[in-house]
Wavefront OBJ file of the C-alpha trace (Angstrom):
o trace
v -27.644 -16.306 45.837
v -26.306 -14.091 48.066
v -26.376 -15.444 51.790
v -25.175 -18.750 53.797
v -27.222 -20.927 56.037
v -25.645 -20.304 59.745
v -26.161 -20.305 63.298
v -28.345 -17.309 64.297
v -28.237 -15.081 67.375
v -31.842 -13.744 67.997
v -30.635 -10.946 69.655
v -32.135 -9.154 66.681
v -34.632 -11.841 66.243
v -33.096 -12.263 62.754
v -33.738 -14.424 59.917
v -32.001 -18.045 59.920
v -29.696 -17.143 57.672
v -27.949 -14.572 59.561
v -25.494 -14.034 62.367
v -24.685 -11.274 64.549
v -21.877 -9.355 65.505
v -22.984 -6.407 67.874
v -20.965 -3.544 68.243
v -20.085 -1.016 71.418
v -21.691 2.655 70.022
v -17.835 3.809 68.837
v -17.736 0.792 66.458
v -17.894 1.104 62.724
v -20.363 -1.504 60.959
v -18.942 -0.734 57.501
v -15.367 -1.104 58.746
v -15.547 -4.062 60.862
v -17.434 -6.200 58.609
v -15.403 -5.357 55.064
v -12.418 -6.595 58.456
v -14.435 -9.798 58.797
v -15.790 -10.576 55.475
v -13.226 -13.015 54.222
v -13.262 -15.113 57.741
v -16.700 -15.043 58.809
v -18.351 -15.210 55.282
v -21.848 -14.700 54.067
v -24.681 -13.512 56.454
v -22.706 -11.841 59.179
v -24.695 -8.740 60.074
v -22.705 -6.484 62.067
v -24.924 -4.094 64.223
v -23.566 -1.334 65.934
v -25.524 -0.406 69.313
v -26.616 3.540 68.798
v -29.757 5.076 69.496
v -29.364 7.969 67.005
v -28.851 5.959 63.639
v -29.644 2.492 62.628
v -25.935 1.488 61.629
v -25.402 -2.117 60.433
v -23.124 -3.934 57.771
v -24.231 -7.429 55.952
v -21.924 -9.902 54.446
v -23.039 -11.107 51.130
v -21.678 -13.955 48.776
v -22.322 -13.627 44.746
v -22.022 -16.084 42.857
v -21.914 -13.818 39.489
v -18.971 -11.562 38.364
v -18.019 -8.563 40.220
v -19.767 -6.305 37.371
v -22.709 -8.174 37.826
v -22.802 -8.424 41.752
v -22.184 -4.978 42.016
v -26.264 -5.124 41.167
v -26.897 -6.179 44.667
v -26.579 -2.010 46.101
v -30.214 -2.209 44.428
v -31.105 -5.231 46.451
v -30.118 -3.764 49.727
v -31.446 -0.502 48.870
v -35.001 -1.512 48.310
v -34.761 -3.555 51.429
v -33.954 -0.654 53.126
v -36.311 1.415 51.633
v -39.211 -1.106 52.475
v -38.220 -1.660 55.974
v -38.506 2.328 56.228
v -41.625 2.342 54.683
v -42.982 0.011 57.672
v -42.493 2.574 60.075
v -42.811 5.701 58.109
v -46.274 8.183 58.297
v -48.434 7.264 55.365
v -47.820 11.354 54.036
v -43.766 10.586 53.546
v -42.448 9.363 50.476
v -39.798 7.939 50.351
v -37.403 7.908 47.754
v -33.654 7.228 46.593
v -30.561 10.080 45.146
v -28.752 8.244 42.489
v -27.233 5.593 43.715
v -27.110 5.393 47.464
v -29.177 8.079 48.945
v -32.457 7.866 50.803
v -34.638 10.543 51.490
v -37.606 10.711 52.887
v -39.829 13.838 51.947
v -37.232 15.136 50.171
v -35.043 15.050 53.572
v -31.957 13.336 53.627
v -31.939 10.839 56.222
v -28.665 8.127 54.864
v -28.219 5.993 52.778
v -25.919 2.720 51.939
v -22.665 2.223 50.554
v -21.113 -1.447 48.849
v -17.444 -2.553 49.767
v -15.918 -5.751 47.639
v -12.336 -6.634 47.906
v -10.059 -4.485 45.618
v -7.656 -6.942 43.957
v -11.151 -8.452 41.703
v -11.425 -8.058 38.834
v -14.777 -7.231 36.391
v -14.854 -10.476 35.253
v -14.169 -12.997 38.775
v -16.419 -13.489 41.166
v -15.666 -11.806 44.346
v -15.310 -13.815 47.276
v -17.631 -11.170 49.447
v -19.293 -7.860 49.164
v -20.453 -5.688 52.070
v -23.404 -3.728 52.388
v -23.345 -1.086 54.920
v -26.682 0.869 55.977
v -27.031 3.941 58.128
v -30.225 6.071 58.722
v -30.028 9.239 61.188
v -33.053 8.099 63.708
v -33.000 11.429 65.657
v -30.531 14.600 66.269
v -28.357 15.340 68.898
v -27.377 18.697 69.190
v -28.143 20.136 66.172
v -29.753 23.333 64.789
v -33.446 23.781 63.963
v -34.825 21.913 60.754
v -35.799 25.398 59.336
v -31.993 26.027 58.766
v -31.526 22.622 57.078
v -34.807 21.801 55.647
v -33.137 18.913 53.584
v -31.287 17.257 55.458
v -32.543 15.747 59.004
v -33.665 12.762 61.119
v -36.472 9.926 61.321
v -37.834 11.881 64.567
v -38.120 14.773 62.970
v -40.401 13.831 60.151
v -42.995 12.235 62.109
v -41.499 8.516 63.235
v -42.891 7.162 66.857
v -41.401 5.433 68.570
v -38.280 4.771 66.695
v -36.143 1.383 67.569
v -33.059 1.091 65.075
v -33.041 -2.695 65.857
v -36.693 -3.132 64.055
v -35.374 -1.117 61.292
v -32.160 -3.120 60.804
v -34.371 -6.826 61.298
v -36.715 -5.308 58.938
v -34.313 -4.891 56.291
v -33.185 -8.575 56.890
v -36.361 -9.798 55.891
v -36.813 -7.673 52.923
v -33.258 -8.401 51.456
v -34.314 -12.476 51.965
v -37.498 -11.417 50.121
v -35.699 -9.384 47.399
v -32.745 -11.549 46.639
v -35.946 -14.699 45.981
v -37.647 -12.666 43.772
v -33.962 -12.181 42.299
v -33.343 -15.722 41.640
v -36.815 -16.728 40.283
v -37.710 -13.716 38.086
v -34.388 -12.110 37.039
v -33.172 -9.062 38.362
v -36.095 -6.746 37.094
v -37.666 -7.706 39.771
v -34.980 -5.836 41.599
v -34.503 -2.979 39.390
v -38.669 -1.975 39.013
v -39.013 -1.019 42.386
v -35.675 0.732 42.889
v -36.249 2.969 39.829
v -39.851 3.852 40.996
v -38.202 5.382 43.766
v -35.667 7.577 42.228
v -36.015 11.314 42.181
v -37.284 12.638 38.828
v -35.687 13.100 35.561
v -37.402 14.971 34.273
v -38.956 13.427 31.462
v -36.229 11.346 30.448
v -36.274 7.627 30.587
v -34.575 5.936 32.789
v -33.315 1.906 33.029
v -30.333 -0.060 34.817
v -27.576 -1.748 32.466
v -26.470 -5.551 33.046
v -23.614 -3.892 35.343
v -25.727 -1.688 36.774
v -24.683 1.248 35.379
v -28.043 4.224 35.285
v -28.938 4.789 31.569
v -30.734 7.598 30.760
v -32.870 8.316 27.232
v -33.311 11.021 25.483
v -35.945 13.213 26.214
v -39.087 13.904 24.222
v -37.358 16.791 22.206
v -34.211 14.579 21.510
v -31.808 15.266 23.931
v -29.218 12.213 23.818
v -28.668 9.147 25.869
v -26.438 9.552 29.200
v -24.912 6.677 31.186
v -23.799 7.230 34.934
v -21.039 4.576 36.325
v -22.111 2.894 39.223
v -18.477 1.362 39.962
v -16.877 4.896 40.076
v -20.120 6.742 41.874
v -19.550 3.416 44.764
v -16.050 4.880 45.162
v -17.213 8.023 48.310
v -21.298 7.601 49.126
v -22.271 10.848 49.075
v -24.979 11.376 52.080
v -21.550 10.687 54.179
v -20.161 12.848 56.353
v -16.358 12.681 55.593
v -15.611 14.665 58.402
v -18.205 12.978 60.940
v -18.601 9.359 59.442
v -22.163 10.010 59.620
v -25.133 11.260 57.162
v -25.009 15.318 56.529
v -27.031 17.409 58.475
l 1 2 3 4 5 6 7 8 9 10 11 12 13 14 15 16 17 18 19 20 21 22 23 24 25 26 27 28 29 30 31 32 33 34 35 36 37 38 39 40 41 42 43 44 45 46 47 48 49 50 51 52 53 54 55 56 57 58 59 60 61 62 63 64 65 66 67 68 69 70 71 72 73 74 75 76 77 78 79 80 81 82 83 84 85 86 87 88 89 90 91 92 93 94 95 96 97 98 99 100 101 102 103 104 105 106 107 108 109 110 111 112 113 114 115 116 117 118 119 120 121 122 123 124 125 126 127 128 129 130 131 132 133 134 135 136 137 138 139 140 141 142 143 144 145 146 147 148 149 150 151 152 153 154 155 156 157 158 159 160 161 162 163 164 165 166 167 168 169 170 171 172 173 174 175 176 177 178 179 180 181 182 183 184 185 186 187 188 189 190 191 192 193 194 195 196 197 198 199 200 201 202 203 204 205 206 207 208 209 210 211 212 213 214 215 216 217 218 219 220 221 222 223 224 225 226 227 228 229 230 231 232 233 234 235 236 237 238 239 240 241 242 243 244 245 246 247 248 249
């Protein structure tokens, strides 16, 4: 559905249907592969090399409309969430900020963010989309945790022996998994596990549209429905940084 057979570079030891693109530590995964997308097509993973975060951009190829594909943040999110979840101590939950944000123990630790090419419109299908990922693995140089009790690193919340690279081929094999279950059951299989993992509500219900859009119910005393955009809430990720490209802390 989403990615090409290719020529792999086991660098990573990826997946078959993958190809990497490694980048020096000043690189920018997100930048470089939206750069690529159109020439390189589906399956380019583009890995920058950094010890502190797990940075990394995939190419994906829809074959659905753009309000449709937009669906695939959820995708890449669970993957990401699961490949986490490998590593993480048994005591951490982990769990997502509407729609891009992980935490983990209530600490904010990244997230991802979705490119597609602007000119599209709802109803084509987009030649390419981009998923970008980046998780802070440890700090350099910042204050104690006590000062910024939600926001910090993998190392700080218990990881050993962190490598970003078995995070990032992690995630490969999840999304693989994710975007099967995708094509053979629908995308509830998609959208089950994603919405387990978002923070509360309260006691509202909670469902994804067709276009991916968060729908909220009423509550139990009646208040009414809500529904969040997830176009115009893909338009800035908010566990970025502006002014350091990377997640707050």
């Amino acid at each position: 559905m989403f990615l090409r057979e290719s020529v792999t570079d086991r660098t990573l030891d990826l997946p078959p249907p993958y190809t990497l693109i490694a980048l020096r530590e000043a690189g920018d995964a997100f930048a470089h592969a939206c750069a690529i997308a159109d020439e390189e097509g589906a399956g380019t993973l583009v890995w920058v090399r950094r010890y502190d975060l797990a940075e990394f951009a995939v190419v994906l190829e829809p074959d659905e409309s753009l309000a449709q594909a937009r669906r695939a943040i959820f995708a890449c999110m669970n993957a990401l969430a699961d490949a986490l979840a490998v590593h993480a101590p048994p005591e951490r939950p982990i769990s997502f900020d509407w729609p891009d944000t992980i935490r983990i123990d209530r600490v904010l630790v990244g997230g991802g963010r979705l490119a597609w090419p602007q000119e599209v419109g709802e109803d084509e299908i987009p030649p390419w989309l981009v998923f970008s990922g980046m998780i802070r693995t440890c700090v350099v140089r910042a204050g104690e945790p006590g000062l910024r009790p939600l926001l910090g690193a993998l190392d700080e919340l218990g990881f050993e022996a962190i490598d970003p690279g078995e995070i990032i081929t992690s995630f490969t094999r999840y999304l693989m998994a994710g975007f099967h279950d995708w094509t053979q059951t629908g995308f509830a299989s998609i959208a089950r596990p994603w919405l387990s993992r978002l923070n509360a509500y309260d006691e509202r219900e909670i469902e994804l549209a067709d276009n991916g859009d968060l729908v909220i119910s009423r509550t139990v005393g009646g208040e009414p429905s809500e529904r969040r955009n997830l176009s115009a809430t893909l338009t800035f990720p908010s566990w970025l940084d502006p002014a350091t490209g990377v997640p707050w802390l």
